[in-house]
C-alpha positions as CSV (number, residue, x, y, z in Angstrom):
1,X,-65.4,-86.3,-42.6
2,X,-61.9,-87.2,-44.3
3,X,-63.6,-84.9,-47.2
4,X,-64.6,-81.8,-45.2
5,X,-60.5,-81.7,-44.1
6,X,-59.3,-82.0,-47.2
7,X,-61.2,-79.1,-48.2
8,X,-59.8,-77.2,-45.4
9,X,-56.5,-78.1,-45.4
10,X,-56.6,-77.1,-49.3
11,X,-58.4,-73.5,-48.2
12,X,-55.5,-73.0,-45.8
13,X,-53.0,-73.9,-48.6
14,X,-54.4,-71.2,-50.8
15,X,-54.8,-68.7,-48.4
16,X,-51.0,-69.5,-47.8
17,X,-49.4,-69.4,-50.7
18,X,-51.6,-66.0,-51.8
19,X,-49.6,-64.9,-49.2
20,X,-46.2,-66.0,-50.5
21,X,-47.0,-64.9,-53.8
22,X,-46.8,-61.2,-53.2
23,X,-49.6,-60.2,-50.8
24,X,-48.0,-60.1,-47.8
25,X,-48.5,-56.5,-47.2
26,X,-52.5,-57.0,-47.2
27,X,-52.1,-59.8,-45.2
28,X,-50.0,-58.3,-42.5
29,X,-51.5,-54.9,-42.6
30,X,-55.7,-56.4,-42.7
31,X,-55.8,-59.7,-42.1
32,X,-58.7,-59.8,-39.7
33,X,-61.6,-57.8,-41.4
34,X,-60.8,-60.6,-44.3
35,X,-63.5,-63.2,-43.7
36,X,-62.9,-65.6,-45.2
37,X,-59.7,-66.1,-43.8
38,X,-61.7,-65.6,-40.4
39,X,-64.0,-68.2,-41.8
40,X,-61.2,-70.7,-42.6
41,X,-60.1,-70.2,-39.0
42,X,-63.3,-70.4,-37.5
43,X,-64.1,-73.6,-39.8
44,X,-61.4,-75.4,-38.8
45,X,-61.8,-75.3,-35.0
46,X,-65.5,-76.0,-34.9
47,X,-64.4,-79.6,-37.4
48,X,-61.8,-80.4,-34.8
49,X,-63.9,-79.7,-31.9
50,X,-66.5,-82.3,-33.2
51,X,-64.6,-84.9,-34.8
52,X,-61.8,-84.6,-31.7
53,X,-63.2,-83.4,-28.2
54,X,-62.4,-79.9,-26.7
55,X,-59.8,-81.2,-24.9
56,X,-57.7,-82.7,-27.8
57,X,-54.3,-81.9,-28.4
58,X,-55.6,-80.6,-31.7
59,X,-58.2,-78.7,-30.7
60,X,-56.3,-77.0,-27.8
61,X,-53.2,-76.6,-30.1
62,X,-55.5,-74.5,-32.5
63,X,-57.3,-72.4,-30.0
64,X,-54.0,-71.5,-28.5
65,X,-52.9,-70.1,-31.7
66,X,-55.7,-68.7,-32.3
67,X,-56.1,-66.6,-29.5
68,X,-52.8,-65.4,-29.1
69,X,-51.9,-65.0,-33.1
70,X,-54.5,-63.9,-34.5
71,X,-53.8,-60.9,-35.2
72,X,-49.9,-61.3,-35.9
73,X,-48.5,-62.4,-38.9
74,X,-50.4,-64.9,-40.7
75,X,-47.8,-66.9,-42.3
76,X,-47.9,-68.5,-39.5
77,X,-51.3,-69.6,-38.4
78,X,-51.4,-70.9,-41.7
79,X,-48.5,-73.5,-41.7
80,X,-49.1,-74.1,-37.7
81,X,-53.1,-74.9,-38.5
82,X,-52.1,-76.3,-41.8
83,X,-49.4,-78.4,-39.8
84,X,-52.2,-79.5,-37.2
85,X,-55.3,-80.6,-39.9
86,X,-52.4,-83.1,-41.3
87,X,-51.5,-84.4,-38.4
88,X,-55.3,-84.8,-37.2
89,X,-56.2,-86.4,-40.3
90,X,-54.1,-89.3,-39.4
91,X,-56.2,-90.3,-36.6
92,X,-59.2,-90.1,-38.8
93,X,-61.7,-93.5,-39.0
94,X,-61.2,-93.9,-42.2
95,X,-61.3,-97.8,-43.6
96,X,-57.6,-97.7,-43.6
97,X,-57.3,-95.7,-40.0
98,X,-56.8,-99.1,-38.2
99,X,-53.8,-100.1,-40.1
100,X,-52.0,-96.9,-40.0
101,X,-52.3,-96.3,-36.6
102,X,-50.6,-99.4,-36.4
103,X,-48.0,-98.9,-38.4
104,X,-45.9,-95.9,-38.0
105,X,-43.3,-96.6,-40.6
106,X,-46.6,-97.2,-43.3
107,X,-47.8,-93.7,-42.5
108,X,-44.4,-91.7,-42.1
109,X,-43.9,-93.1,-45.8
110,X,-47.2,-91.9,-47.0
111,X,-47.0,-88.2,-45.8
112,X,-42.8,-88.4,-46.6
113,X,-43.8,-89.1,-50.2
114,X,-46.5,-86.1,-50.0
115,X,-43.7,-83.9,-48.9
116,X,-41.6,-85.0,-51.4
117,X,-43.8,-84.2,-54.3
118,X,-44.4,-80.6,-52.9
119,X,-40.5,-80.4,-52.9
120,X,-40.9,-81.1,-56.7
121,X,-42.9,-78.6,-57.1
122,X,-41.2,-76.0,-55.3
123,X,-43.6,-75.5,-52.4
124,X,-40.5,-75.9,-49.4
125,X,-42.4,-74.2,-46.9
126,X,-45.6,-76.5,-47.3
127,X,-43.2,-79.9,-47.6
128,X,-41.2,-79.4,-44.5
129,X,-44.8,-78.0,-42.5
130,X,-45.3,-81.3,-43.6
131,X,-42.4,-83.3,-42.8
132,X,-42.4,-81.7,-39.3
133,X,-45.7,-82.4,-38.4
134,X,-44.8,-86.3,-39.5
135,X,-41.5,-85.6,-36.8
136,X,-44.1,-84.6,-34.3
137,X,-46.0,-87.5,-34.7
138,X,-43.4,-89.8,-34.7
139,X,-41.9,-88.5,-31.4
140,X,-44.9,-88.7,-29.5
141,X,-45.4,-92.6,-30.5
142,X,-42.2,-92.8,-29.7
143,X,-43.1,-91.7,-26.1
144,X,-45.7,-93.9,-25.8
145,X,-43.9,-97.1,-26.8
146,X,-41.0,-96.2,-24.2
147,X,-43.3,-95.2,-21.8
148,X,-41.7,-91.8,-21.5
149,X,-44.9,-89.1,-20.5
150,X,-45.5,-85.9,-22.0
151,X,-48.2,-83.8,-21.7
152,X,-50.3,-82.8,-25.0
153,X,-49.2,-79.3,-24.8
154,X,-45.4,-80.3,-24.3
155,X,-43.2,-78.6,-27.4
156,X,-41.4,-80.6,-29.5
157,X,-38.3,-79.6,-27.9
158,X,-39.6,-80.5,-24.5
159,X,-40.4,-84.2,-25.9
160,X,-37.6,-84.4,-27.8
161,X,-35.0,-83.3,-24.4
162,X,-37.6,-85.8,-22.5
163,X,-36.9,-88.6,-24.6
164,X,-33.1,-88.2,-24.4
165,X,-33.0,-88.2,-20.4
166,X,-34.9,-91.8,-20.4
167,X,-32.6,-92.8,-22.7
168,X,-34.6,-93.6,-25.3
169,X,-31.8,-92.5,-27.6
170,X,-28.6,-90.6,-27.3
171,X,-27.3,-86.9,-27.4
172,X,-26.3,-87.4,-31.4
173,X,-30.1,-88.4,-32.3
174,X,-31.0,-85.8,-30.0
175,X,-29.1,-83.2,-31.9
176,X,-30.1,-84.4,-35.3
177,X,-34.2,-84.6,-34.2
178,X,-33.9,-80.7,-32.7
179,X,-31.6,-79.6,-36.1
180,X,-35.4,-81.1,-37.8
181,X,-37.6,-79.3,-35.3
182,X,-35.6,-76.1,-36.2
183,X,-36.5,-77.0,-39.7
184,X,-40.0,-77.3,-38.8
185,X,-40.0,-74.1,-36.8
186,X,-38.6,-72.0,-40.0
187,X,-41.5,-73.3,-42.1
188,X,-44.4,-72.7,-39.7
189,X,-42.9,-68.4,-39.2
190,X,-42.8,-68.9,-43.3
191,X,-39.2,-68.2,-43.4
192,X,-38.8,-68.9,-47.4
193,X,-35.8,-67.7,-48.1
194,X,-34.2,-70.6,-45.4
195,X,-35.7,-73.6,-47.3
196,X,-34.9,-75.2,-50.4
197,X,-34.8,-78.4,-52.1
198,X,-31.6,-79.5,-50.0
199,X,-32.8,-79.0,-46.8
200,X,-36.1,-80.2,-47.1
201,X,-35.4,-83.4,-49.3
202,X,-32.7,-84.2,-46.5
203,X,-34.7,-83.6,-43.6
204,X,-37.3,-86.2,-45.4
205,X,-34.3,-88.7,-45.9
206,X,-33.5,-88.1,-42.0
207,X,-37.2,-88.9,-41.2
208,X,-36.9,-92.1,-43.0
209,X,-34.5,-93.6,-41.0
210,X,-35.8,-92.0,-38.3
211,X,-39.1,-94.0,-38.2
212,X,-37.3,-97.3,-40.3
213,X,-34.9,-97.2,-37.2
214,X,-36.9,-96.8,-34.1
215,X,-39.9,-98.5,-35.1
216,X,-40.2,-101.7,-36.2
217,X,-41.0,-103.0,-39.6
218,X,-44.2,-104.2,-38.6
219,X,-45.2,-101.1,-37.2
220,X,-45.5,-102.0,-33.5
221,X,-44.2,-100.4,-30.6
222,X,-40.4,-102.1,-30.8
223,X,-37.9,-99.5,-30.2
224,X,-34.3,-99.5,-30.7
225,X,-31.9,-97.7,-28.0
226,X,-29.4,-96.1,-29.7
């Protein structure tokens, strides 16, 4: 299982940065009679309907996009579905799964140092996708150890205002987290020419003490208030 979405999260990668690469103009002007991008698509929401449930925040999350971006600009549907496989992989039963579920800090540090190798290599966009998705995640476990509800469907910047009126932290963490979601958001509409190596290795440093902060060490649900 872990196998089959690495191999789609690397044929969305591809497809993405053909696109960056100079064929925009095919992939704006044709990109549904291209079937294997269809197939990618297609691919991706039958894996996350089995391994997930219909009703999963991932799977929903995809569909959605699906049906009303299809035929827009692709950039997109490739960072957003790209964005989604990472964060679903996390929640894989893999022989490891147990321990990172329990630790948030132990995964944010995993993906952070995956985005920061991309950085190295130049690919912004795919780092901060990335990044964000890791902000996403740690937002919503943040909700759950505060007991703060949001629904599956809730945007980041409806969690993120939701967890500033319980008080889970104050208006200058609020600010910083929706500066990163505006981050995230510039990555997943492939807005290149907006990220660099400053941005996106500073967003990962935020996320670091982000998740050092807020969680603790240990990984359980001890949240700081401030």
């Amino acid at each position: 299982m872990e196998k089959k979405l690495n191999d789609l999260i690397a044929r969305g990668n591809a497809f993405r940065e053909d696109f960056l690469t100079g064929s925009r103009y095919r992939w704006y002007r044709h990109p549904a009679p291209n079937a294997d991008y269809a197939g990618w698509k297609n691919d991706c929401l039958l894996f996350v309907r089995k391994a997930f449930g219909g009703e999963s925040r991932y799977y929903t999350e995809l569909a959605a996009v699906e049906n009303g971006n299809s035929m827009r600009a692709p950039g997109s549907v490739f960072s957003f579905f790209v964005g989604t496989l990472r964060r679903a992989q996390t929640d894989l039963p893999a022989a490891h799964g147990a321990a990172r579920a329990a630790s948030p800090t132990g995964l944010a540090e995993d993906l952070l140092g995956r985005a920061e190798d991309m950085v190295g290599k130049g690919h912004y966009v795919s780092a901060a996708a990335l990044a964000g998705a890791v902000l996403e995640d740690l937002l919503r476990r943040l909700c759950a150890a505060s007991g703060v509800f949001c629904a599956e469907n809730a945007t980041l910047e409806n969690v993120n205002d939701r967890l500033l009126a319980a008080g889970v932290y104050n208006s200058a963490w609020h600010r910083e987290t929706a500066l990163r979601i505006g981050l995230r958001r510039t990555a997943e509409h492939c807005y290149i020419e907006k990220l660099n190596a400053d941005n996106v290795s500073a967003m990962i440093a935020w996320l670091r003490g982000f998740s050092g902060r807020k969680f603790s060490a240990a990984g359980a649900a001890a949240v700081t208030r401030s």
